[in-house]
C-alpha positions as CSV (number, residue, x, y, z in Angstrom):
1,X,88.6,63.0,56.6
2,X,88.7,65.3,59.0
3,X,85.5,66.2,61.4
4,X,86.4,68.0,63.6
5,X,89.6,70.1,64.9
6,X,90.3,71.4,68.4
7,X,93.4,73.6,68.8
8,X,94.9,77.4,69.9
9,X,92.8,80.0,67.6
10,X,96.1,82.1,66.6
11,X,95.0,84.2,64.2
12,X,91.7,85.7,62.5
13,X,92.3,86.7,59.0
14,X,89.4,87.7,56.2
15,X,88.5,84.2,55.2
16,X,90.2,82.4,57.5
17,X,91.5,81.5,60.9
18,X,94.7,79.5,62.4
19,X,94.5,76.6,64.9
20,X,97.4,75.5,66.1
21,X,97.2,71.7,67.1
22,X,100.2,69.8,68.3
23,X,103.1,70.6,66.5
24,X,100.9,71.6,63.1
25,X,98.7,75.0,62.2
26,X,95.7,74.4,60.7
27,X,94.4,76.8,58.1
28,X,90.6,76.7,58.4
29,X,88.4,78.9,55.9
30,X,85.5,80.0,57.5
31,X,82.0,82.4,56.8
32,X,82.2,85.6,58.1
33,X,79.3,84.7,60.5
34,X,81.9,82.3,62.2
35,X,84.8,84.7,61.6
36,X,82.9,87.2,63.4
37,X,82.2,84.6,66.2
38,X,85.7,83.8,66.8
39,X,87.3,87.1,66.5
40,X,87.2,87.8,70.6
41,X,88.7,84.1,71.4
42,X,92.3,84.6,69.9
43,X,94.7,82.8,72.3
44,X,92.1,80.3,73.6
45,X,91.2,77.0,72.5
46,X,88.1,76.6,69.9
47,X,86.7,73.5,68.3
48,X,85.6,73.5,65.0
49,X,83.4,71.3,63.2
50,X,84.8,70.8,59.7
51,X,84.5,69.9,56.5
52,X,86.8,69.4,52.6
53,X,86.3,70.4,49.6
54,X,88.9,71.1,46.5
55,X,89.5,74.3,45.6
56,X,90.7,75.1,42.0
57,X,90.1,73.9,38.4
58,X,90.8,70.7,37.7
59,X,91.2,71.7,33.9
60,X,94.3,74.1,34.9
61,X,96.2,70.9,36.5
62,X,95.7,72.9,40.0
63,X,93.3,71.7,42.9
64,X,93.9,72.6,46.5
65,X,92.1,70.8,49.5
66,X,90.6,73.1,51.7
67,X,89.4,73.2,55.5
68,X,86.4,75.0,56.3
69,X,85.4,75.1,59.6
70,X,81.8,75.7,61.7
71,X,81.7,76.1,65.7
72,X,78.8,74.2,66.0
73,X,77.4,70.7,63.8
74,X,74.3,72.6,63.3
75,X,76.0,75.4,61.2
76,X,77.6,73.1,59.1
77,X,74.6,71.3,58.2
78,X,73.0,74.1,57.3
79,X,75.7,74.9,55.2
80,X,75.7,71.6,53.3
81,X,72.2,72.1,52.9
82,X,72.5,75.5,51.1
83,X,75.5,74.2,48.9
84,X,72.6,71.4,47.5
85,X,70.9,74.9,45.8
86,X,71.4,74.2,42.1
87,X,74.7,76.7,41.2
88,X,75.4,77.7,44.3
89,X,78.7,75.7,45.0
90,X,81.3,75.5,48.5
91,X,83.3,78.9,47.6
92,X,79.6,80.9,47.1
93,X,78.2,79.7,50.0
94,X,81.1,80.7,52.2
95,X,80.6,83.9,51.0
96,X,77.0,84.6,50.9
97,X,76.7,83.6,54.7
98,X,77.5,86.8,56.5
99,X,74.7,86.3,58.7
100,X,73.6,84.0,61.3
101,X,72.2,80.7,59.9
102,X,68.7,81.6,61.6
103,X,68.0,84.4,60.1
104,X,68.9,83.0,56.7
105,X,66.6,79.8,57.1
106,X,63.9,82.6,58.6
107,X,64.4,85.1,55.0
108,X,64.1,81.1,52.8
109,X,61.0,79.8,55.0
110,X,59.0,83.4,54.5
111,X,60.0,83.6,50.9
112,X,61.6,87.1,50.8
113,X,63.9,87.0,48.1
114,X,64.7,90.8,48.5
115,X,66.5,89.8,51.7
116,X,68.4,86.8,50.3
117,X,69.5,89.4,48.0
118,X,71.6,91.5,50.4
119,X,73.9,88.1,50.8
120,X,77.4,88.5,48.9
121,X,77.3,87.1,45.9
122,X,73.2,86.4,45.7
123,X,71.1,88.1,42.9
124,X,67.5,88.1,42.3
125,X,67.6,84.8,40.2
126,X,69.7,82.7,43.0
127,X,67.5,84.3,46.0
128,X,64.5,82.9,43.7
129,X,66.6,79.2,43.6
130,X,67.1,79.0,47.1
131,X,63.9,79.9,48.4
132,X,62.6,77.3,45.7
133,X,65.0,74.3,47.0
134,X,65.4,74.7,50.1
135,X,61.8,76.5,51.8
136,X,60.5,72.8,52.7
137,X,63.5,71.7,54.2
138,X,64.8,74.7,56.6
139,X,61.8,74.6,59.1
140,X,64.3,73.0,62.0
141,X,67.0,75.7,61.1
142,X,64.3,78.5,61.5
143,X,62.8,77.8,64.6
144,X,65.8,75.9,66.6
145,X,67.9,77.4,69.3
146,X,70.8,77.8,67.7
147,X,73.8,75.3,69.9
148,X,76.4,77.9,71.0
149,X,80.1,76.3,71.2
150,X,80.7,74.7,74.6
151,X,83.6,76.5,76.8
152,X,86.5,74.5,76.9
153,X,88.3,73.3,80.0
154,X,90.3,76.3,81.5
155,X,88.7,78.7,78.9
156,X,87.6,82.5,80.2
157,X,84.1,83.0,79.8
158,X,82.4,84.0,77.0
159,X,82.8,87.8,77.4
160,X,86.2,88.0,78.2
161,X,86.4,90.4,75.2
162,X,83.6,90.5,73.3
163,X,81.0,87.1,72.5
164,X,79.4,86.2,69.4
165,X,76.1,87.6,70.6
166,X,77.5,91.1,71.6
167,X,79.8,91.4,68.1
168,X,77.0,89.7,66.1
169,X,74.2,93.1,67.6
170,X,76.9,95.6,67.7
171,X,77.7,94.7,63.9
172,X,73.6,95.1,63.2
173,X,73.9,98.7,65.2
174,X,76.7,99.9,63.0
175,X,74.7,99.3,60.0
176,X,71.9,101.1,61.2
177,X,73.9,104.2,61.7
178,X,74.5,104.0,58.3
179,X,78.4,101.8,57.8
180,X,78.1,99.2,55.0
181,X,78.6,95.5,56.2
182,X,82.1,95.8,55.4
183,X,83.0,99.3,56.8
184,X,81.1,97.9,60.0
185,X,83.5,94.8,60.1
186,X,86.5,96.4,60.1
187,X,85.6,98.9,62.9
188,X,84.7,96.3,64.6
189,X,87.8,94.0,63.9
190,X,89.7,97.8,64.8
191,X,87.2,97.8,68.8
192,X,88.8,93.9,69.2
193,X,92.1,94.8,68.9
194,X,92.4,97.3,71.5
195,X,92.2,94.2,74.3
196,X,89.2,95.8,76.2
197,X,86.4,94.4,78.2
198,X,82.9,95.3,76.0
199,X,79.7,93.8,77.9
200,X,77.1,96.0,75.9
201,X,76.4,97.7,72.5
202,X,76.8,101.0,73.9
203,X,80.1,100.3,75.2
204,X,81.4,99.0,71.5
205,X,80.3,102.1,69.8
206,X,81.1,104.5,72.1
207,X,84.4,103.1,72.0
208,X,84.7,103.1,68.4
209,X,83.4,106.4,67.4
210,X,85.7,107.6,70.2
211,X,88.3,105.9,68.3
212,X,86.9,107.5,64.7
213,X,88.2,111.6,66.4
């Protein structure tokens, strides 16, 4: 099985990204918390910690293996941990985590099911499952440091274009003026594309607003 995958990030798509490695591209589905993550480090090489699973049903004679992919070990543990939630299997959890696995294990630990409930894909009755399973065993997910990826050789800094932490605030701003989750993602995957230098909030949604006229 596969661990862990270090090659040329290519491409960011929706629900996945491309690492070319050697003569082979990998496809690699991935939350939108790591999408996010990864979107300003096209053309440089990433690591990704990874894991399988097969996607399909078995019953229809079709089952694909899949990638999925975490920049850091801790994400993916924390992932694995959230797929032991009774009914929540590998394709919910990819989509319910949209946001950064510390606030998630912070909503489970305080037992606020009304956040849970703004995750893709999580009602009421699921927020209630998770906060039941897992509240006990998130404590070192809630109040570690998150590990952020470590540069690799020859790689531009952080903030060549935009980092994780810069996209991942910028993203909260845009909802607070009001854009859905989704209408803030794609004016934010609209800012990356121009090329540009951002090293503060203001910056991204000046520039995107500017963009909107």
């Amino acid at each position: 099985m596969i661990t862990r995958i270090t090659g040329l990030l290519t491409r960011v798509l929706e629900e996945e990204v491309r690492l070319q490695a050697g003569a082979f591209e990998y496809q690699v589905l991935v939350p939108d918390f790591v999408r996010r993550s990864l979107q300003g480090r096209i053309g440089h090489e990433v690591t990704l910690h990874t894991s399988h699973f097969l996607d399909g049903n078995p019953m229809q004679g079709r089952v694909v293996p899949r990638l999925l992919g975490f920049t850091t070990e801790f994400e993916l543990e924390f992932f694995e941990l959230f797929c032991t939630v009774d009914k929540v299997g590998t394709r919910k959890a990819i989509k319910a985590l949209v946001r950064p696995i510390k606030e998630i294990a912070n909503a489970i630990q305080r037992q606020d099911s009304k956040w849970l409930t703004t995750l893709p894909g999580v009602g009421a009755a699921t927020a209630e499952q998770i906060i039941a399973t897992l509240r006990r065993k998130v404590t070192r997910f809630a109040m570690a440091s998150e590990p952020r990826p470590e540069a690799e050789p020859g790689e531009a800094p952080a903030a060549t274009v935009m980092d994780g932490n810069l996209f991942e605030d910028a993203y909260q701003a845009l909802m607070a003026l009001g854009l859905s989750p989704v209408e803030a993602r794609l004016r934010l995957d609209k800012a990356m594309e121009q090329g540009q230098t951002y090293t503060a909030v203001e910056e991204i949604i000046q520039a995107i607003f500017k963009g909107a006229h």
